[in-house]
PDB file of N, CA, C and O in Angstrom:
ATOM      1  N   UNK A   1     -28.290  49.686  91.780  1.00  0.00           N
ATOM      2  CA  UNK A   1     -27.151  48.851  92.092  1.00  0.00           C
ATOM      3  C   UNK A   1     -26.997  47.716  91.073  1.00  0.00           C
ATOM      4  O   UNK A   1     -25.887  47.296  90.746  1.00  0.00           O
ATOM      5  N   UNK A   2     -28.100  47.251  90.603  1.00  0.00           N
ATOM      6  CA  UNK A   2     -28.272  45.966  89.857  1.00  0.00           C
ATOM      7  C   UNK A   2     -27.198  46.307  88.148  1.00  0.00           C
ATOM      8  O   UNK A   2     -26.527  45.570  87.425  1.00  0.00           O
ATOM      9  N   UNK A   3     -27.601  48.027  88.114  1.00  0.00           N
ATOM     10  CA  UNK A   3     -27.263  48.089  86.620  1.00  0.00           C
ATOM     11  C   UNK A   3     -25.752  48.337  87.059  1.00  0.00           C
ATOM     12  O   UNK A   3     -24.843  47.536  86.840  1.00  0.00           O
ATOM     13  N   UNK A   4     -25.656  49.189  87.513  1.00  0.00           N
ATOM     14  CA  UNK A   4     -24.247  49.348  87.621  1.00  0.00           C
ATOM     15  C   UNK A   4     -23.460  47.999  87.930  1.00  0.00           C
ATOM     16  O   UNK A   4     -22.774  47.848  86.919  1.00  0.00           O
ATOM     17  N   UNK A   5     -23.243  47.133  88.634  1.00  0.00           N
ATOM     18  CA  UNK A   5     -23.216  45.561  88.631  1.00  0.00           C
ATOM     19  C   UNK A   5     -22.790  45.022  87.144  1.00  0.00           C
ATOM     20  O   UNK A   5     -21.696  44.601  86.771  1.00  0.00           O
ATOM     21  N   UNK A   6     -24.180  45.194  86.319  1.00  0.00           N
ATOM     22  CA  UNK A   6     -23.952  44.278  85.136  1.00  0.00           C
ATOM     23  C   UNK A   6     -23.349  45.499  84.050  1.00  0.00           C
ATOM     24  O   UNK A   6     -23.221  45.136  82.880  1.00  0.00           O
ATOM     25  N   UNK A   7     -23.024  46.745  84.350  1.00  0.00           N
ATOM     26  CA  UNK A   7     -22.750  47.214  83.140  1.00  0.00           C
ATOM     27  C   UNK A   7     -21.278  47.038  83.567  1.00  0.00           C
ATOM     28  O   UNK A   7     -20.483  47.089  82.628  1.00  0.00           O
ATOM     29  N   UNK A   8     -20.632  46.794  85.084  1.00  0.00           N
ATOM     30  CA  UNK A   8     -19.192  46.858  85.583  1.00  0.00           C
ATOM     31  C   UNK A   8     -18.709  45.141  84.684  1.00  0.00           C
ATOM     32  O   UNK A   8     -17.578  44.810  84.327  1.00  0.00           O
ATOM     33  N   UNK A   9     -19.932  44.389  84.544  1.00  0.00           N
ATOM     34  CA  UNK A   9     -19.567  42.819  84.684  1.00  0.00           C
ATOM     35  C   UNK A   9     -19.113  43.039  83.156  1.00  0.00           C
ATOM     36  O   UNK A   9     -18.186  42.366  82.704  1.00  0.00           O
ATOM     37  N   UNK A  10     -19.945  44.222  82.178  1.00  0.00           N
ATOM     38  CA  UNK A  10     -19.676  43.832  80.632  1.00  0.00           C
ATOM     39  C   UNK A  10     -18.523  44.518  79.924  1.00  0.00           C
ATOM     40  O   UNK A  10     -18.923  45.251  79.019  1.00  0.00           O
ATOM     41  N   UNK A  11     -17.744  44.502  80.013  1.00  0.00           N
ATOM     42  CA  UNK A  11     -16.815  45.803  79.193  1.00  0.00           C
ATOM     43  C   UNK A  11     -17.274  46.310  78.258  1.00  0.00           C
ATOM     44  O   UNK A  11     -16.969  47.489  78.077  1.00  0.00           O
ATOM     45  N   UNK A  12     -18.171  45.656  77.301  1.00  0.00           N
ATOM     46  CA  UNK A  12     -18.581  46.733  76.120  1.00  0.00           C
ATOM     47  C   UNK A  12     -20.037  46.727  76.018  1.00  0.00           C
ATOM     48  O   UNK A  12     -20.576  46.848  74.918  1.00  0.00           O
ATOM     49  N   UNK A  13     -20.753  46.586  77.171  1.00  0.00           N
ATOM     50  CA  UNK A  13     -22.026  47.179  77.454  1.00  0.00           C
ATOM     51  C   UNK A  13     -21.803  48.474  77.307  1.00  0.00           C
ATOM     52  O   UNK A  13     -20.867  48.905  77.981  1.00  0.00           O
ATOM     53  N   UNK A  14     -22.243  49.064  76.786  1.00  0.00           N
ATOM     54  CA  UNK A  14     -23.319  50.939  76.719  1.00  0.00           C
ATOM     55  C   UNK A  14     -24.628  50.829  76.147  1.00  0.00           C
ATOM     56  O   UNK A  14     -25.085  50.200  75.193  1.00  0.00           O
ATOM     57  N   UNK A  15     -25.159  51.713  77.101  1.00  0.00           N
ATOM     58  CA  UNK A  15     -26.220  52.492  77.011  1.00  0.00           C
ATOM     59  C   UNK A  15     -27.172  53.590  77.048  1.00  0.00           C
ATOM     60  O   UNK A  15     -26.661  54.519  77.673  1.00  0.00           O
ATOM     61  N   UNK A  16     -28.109  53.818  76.722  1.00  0.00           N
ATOM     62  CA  UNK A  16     -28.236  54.867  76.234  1.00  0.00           C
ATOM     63  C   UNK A  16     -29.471  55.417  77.346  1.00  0.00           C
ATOM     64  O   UNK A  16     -30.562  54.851  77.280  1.00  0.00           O
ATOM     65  N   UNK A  17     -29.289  56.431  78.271  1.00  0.00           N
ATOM     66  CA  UNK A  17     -30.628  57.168  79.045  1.00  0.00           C
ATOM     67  C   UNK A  17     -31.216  57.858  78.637  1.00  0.00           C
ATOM     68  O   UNK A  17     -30.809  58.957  78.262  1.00  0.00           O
ATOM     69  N   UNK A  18     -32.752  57.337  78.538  1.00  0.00           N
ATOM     70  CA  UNK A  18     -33.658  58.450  77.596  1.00  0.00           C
ATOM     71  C   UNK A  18     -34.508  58.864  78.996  1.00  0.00           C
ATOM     72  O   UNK A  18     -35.024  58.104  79.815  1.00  0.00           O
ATOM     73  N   UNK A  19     -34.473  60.218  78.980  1.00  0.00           N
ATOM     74  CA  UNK A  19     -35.271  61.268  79.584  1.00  0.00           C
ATOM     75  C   UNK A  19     -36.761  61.581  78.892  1.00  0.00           C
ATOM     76  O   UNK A  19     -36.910  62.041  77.760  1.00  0.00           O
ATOM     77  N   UNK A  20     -37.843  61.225  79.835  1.00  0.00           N
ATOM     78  CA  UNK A  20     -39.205  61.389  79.104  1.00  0.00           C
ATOM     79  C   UNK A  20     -39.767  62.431  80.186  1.00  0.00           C
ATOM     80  O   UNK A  20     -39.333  62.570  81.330  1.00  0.00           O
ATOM     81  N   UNK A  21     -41.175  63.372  79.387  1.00  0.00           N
ATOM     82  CA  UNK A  21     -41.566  63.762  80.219  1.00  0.00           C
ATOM     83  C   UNK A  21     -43.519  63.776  80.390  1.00  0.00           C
ATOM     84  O   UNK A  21     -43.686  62.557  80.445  1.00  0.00           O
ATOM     85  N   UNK A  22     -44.243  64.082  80.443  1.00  0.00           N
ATOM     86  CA  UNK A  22     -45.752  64.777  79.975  1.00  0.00           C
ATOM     87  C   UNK A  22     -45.273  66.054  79.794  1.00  0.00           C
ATOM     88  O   UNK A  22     -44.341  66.826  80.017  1.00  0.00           O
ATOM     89  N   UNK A  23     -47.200  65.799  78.884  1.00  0.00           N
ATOM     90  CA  UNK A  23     -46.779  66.878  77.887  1.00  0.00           C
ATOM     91  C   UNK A  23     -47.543  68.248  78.908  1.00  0.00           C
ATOM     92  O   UNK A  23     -48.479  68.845  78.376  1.00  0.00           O
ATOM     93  N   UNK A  24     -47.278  68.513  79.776  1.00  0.00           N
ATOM     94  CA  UNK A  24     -47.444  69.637  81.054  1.00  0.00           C
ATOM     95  C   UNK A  24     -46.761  70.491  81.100  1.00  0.00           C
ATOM     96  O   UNK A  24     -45.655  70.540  81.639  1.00  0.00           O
ATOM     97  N   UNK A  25     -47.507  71.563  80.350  1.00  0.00           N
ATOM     98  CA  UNK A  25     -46.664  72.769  80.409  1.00  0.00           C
ATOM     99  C   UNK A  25     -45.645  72.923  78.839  1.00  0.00           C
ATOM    100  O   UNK A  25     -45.924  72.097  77.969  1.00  0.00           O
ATOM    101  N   UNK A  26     -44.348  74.103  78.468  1.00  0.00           N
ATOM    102  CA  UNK A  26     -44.054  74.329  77.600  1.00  0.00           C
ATOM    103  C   UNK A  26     -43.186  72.972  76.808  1.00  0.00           C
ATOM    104  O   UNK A  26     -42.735  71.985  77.391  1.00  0.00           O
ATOM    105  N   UNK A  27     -43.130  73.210  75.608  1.00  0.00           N
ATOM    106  CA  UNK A  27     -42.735  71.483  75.039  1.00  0.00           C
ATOM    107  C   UNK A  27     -41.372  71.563  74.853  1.00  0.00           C
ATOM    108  O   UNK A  27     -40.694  70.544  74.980  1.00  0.00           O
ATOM    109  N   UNK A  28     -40.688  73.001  74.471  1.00  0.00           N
ATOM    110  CA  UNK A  28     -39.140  73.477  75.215  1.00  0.00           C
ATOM    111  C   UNK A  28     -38.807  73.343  76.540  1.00  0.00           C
ATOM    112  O   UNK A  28     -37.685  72.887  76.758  1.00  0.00           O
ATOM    113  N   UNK A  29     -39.487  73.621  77.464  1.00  0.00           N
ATOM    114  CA  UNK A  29     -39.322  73.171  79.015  1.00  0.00           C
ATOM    115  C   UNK A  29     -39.269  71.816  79.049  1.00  0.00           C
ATOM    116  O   UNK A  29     -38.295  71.316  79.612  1.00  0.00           O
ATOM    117  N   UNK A  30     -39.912  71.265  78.680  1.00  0.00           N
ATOM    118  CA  UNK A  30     -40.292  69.982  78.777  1.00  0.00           C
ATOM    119  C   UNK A  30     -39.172  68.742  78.049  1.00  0.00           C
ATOM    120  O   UNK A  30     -38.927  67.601  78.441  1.00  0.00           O
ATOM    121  N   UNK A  31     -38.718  69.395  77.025  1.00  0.00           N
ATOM    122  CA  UNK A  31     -36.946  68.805  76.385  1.00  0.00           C
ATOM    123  C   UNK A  31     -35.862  69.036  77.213  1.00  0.00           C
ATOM    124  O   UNK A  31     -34.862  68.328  77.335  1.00  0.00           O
ATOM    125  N   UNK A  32     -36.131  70.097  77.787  1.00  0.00           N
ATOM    126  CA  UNK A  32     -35.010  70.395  78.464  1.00  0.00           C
ATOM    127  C   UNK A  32     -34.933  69.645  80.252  1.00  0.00           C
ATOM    128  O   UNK A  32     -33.927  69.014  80.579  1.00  0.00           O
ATOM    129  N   UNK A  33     -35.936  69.807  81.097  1.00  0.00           N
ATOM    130  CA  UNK A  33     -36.386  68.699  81.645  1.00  0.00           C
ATOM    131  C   UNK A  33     -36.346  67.193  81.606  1.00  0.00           C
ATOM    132  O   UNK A  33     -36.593  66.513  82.602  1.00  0.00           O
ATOM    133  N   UNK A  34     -36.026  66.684  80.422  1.00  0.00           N
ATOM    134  CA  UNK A  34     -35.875  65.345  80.025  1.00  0.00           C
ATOM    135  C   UNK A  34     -34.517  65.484  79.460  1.00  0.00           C
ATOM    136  O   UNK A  34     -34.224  64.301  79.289  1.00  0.00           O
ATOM    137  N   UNK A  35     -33.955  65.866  79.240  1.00  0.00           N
ATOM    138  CA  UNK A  35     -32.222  65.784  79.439  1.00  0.00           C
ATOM    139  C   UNK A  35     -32.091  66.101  80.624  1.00  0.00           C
ATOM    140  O   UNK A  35     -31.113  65.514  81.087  1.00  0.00           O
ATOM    141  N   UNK A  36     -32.686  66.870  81.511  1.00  0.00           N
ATOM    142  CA  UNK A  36     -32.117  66.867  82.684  1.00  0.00           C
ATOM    143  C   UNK A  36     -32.168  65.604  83.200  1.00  0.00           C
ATOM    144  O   UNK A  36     -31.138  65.024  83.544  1.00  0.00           O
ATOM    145  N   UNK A  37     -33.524  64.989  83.314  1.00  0.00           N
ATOM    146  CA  UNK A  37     -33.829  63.672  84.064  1.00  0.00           C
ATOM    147  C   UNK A  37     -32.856  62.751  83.554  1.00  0.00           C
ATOM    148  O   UNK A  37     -32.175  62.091  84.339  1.00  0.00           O
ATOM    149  N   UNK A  38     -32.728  62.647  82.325  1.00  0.00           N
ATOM    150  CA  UNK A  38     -31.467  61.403  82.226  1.00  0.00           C
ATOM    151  C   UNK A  38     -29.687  61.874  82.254  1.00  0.00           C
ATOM    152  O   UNK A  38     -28.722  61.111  82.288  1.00  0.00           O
ATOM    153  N   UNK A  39     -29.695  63.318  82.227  1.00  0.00           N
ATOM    154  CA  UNK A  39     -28.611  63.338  83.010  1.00  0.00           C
ATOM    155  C   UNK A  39     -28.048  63.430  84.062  1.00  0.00           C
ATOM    156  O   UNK A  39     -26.858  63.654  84.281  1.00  0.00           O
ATOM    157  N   UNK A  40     -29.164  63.203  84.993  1.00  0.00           N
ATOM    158  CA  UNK A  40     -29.165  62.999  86.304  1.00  0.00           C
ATOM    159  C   UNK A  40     -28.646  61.400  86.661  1.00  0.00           C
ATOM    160  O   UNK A  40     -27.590  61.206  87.264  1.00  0.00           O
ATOM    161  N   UNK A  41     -29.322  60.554  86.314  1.00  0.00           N
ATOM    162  CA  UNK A  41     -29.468  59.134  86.103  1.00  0.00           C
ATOM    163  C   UNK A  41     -28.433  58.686  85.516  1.00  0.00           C
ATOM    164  O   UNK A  41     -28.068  57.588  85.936  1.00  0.00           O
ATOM    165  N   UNK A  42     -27.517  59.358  84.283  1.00  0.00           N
ATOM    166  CA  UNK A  42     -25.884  59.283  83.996  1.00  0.00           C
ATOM    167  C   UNK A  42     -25.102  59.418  84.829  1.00  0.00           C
ATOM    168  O   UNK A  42     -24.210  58.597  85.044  1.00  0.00           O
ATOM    169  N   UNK A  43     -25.299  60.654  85.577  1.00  0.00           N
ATOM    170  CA  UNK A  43     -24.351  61.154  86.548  1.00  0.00           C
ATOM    171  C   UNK A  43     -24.534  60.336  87.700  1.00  0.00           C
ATOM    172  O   UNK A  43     -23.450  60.011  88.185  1.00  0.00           O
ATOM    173  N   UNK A  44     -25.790  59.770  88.469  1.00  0.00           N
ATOM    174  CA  UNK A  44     -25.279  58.792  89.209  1.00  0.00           C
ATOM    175  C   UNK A  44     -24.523  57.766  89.244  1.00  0.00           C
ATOM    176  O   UNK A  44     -23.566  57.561  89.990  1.00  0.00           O
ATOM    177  N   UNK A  45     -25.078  56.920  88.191  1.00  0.00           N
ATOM    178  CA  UNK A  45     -24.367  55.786  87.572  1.00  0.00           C
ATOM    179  C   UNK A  45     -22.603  55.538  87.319  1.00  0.00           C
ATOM    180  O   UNK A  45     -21.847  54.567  87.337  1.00  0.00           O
ATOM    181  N   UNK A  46     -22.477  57.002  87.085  1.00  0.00           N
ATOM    182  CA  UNK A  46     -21.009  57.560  86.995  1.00  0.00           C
ATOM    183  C   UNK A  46     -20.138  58.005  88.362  1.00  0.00           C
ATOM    184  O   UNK A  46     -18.945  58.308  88.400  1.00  0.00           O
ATOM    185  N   UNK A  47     -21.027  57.956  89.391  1.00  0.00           N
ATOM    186  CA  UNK A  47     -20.692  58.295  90.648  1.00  0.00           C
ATOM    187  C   UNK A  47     -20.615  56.894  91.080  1.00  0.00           C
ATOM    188  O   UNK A  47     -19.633  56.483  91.698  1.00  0.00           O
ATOM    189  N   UNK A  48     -21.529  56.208  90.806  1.00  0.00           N
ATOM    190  CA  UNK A  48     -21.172  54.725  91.325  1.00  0.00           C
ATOM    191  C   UNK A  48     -20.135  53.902  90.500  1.00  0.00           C
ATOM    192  O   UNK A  48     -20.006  52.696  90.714  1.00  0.00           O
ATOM    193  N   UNK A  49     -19.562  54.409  89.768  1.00  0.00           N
ATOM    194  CA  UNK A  49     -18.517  53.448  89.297  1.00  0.00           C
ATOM    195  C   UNK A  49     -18.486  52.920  87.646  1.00  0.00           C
ATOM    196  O   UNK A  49     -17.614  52.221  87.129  1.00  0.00           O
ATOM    197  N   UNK A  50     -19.481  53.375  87.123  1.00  0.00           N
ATOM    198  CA  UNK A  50     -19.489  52.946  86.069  1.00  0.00           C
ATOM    199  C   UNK A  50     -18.590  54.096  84.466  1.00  0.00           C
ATOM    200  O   UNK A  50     -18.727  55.282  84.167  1.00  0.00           O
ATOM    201  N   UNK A  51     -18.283  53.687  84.238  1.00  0.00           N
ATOM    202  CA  UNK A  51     -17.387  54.580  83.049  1.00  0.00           C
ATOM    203  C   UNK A  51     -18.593  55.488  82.194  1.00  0.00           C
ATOM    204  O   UNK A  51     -19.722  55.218  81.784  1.00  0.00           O
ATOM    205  N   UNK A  52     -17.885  56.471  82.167  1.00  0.00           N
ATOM    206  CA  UNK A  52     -18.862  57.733  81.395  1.00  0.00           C
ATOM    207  C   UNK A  52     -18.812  57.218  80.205  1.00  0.00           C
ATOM    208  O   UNK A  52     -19.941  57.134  79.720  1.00  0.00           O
ATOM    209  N   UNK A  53     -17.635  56.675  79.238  1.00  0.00           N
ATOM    210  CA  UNK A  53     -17.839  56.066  77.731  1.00  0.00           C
ATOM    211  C   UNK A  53     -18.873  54.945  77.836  1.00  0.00           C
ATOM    212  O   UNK A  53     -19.247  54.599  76.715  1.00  0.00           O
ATOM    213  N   UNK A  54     -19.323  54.422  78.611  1.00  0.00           N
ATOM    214  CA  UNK A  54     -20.585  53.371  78.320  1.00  0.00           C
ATOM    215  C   UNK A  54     -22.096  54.247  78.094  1.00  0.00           C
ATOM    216  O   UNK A  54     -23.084  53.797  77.513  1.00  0.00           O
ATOM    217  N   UNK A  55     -21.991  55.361  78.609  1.00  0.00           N
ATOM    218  CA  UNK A  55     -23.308  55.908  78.779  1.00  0.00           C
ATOM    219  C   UNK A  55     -23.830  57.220  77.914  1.00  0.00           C
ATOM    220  O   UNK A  55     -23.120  58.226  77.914  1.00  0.00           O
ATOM    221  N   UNK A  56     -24.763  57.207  77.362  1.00  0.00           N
ATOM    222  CA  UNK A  56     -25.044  58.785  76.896  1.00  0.00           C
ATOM    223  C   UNK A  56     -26.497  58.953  77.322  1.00  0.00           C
ATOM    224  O   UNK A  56     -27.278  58.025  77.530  1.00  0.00           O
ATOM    225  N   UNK A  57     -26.801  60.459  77.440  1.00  0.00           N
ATOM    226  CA  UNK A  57     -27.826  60.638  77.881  1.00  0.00           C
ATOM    227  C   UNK A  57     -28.925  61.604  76.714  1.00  0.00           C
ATOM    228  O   UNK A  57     -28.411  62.387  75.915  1.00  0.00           O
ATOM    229  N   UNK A  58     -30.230  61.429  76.768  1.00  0.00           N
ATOM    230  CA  UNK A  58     -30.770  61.610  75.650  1.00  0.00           C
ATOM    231  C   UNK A  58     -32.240  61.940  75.906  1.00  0.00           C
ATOM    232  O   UNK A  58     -33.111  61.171  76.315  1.00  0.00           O
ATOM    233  N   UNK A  59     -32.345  63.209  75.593  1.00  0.00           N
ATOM    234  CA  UNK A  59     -34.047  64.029  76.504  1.00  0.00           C
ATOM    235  C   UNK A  59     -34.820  64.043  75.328  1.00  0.00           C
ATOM    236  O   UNK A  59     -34.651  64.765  74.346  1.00  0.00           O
ATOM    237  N   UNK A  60     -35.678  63.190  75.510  1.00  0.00           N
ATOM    238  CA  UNK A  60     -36.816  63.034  74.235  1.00  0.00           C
ATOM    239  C   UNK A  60     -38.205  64.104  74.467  1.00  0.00           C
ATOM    240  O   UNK A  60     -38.985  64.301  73.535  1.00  0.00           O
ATOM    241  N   UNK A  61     -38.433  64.891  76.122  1.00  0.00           N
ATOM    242  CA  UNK A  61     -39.388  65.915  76.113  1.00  0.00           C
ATOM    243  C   UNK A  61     -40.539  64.858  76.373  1.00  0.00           C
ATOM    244  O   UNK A  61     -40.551  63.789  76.984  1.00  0.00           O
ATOM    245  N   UNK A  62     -41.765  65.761  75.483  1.00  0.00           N
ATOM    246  CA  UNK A  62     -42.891  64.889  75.726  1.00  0.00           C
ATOM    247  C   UNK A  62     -43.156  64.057  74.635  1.00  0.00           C
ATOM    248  O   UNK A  62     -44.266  63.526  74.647  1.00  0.00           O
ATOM    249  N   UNK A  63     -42.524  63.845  73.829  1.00  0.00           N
ATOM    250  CA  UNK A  63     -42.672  62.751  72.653  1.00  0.00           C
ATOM    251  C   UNK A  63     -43.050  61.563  72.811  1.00  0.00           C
ATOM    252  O   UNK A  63     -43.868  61.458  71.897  1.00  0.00           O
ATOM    253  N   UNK A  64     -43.034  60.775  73.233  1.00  0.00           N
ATOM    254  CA  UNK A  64     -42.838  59.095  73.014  1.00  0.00           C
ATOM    255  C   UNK A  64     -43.478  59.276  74.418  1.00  0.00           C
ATOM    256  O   UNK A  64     -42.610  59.392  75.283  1.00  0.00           O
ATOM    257  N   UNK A  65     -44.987  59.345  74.976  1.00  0.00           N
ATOM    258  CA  UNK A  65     -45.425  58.774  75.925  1.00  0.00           C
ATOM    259  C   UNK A  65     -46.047  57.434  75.554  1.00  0.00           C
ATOM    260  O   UNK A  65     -46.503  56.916  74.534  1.00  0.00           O
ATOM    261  N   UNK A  66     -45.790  56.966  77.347  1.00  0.00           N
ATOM    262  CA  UNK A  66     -46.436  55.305  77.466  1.00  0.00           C
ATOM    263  C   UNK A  66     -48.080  55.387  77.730  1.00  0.00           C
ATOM    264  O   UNK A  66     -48.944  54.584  77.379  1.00  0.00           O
ATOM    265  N   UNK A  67     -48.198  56.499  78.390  1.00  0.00           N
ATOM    266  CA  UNK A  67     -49.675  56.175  78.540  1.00  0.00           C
ATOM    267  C   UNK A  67     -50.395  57.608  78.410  1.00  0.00           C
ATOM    268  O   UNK A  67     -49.847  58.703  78.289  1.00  0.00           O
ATOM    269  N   UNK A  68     -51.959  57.270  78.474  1.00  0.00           N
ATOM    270  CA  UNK A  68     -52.192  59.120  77.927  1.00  0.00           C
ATOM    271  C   UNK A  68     -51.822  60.109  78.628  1.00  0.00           C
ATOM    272  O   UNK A  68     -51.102  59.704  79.541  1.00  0.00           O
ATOM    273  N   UNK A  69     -51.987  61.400  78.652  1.00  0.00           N
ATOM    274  CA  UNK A  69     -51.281  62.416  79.639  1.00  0.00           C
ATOM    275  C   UNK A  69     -52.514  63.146  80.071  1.00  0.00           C
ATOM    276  O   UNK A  69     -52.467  64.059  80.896  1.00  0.00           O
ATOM    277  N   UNK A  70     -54.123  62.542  79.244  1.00  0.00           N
ATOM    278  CA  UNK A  70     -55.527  62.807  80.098  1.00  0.00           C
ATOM    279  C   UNK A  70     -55.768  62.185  81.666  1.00  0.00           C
ATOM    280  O   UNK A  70     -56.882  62.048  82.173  1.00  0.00           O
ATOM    281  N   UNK A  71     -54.405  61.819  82.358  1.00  0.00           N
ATOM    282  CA  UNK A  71     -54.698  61.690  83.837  1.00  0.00           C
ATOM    283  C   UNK A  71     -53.875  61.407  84.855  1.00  0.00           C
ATOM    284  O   UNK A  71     -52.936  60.675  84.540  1.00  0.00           O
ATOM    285  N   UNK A  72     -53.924  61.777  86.065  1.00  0.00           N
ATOM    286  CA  UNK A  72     -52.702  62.274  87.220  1.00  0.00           C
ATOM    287  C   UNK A  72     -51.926  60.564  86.513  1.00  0.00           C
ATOM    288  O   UNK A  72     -50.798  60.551  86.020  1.00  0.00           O
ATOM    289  N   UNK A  73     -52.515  59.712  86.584  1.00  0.00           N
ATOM    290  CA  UNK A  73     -51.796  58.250  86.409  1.00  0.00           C
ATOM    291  C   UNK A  73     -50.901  58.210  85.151  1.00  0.00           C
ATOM    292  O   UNK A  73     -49.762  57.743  85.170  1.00  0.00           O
ATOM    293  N   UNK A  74     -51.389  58.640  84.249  1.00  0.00           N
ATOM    294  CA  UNK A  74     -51.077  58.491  83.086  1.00  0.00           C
ATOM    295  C   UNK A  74     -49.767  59.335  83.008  1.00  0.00           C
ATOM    296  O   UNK A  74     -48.750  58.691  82.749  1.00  0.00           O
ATOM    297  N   UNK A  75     -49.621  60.865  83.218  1.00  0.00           N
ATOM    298  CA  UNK A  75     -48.808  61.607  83.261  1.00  0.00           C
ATOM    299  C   UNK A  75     -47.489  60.898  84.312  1.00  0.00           C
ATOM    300  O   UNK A  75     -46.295  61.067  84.065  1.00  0.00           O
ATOM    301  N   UNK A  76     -47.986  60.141  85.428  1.00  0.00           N
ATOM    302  CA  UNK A  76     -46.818  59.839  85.968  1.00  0.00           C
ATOM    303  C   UNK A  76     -46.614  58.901  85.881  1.00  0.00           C
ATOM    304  O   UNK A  76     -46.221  58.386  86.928  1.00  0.00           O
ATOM    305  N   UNK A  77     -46.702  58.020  84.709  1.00  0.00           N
ATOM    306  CA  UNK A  77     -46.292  57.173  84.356  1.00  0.00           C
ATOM    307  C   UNK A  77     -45.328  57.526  83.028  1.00  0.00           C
ATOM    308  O   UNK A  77     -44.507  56.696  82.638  1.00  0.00           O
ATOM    309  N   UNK A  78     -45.498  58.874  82.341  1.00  0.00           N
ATOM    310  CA  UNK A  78     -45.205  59.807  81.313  1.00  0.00           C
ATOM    311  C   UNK A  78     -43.780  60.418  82.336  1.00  0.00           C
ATOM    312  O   UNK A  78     -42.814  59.961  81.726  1.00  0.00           O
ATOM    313  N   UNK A  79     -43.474  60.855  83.015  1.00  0.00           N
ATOM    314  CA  UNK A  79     -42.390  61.257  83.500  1.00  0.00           C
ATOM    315  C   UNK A  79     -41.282  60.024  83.843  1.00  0.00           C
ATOM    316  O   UNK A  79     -41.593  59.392  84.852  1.00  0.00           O
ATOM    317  N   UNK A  80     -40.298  59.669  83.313  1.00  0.00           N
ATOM    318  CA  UNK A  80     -39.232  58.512  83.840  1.00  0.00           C
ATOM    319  C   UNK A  80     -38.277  58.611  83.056  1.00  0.00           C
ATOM    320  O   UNK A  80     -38.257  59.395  82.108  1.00  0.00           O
ATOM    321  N   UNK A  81     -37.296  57.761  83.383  1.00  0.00           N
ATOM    322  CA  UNK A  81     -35.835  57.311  82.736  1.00  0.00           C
ATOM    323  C   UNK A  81     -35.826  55.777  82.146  1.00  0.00           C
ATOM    324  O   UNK A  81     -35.972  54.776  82.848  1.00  0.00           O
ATOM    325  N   UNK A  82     -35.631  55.781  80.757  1.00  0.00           N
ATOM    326  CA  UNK A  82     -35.441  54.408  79.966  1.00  0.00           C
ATOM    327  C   UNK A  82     -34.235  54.638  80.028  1.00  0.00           C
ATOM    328  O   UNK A  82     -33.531  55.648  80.027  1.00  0.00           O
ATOM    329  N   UNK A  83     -33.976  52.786  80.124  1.00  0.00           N
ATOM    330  CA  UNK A  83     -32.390  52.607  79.492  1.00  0.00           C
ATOM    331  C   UNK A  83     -32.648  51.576  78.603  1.00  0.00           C
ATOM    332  O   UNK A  83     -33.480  50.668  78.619  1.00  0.00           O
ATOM    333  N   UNK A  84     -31.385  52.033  77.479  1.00  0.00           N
ATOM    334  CA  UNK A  84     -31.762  50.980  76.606  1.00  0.00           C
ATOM    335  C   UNK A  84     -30.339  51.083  75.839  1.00  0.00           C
ATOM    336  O   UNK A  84     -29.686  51.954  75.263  1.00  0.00           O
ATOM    337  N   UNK A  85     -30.198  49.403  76.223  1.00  0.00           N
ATOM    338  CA  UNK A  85     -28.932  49.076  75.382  1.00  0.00           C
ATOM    339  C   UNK A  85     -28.599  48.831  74.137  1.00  0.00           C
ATOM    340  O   UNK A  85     -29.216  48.040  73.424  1.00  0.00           O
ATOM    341  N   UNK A  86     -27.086  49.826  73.596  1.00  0.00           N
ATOM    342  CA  UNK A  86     -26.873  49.989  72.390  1.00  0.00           C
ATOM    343  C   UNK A  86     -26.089  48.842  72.024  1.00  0.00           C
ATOM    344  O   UNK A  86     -26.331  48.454  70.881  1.00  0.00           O
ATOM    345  N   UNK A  87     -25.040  48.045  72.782  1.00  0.00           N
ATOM    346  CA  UNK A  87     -23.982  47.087  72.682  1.00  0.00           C
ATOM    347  C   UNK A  87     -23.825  46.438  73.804  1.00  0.00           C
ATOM    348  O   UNK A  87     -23.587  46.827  74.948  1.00  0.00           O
ATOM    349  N   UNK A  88     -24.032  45.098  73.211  1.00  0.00           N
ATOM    350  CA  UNK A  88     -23.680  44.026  74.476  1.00  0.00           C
ATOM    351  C   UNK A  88     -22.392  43.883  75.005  1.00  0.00           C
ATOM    352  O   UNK A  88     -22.187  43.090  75.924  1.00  0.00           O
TER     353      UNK A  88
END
């Protein structure tokens, strides 16, 4: 609720949803999985009101983990949705 709020408050806020995943299992599954996850997270955002031109969505797979993927913690901390703004 919070983002949708401030991206309604900015007119030329966009940003960008990056889809992450662990590296569990095939690393093609696993890209494709992480576009799913952040186009999931678009498509809500877009259901709540916010304009589809502010948003793109962007599946990075298992690339860019935060923490190692040697443990149940680590891996699910490895699965999520970043947002990260391109224009204020």
């Amino acid at each position: 609720d919070n983002v949708v709020k401030i991206m309604n408050e900015r007119a030329s806020m966009k940003v960008e949803l990056g889809g992450h995943t662990d590296n569990v299992g095939d690393a093609a599954m696993n890209q494709e999985l992480s576009q799913k996850r952040a186009s999931s997270v678009l498509n809500c955002l877009i259901s709540n009101g916010v304009a589809s031109a502010k948003l793109s969505a962007r599946g990075y797979g298992q690339n860019n983990p935060v923490e190692s993927n040697d443990t149940p913690e680590g891996r699910d901390k490895n699965r999520r949705t970043e947002l990260k703004i391109i224009s204020k």
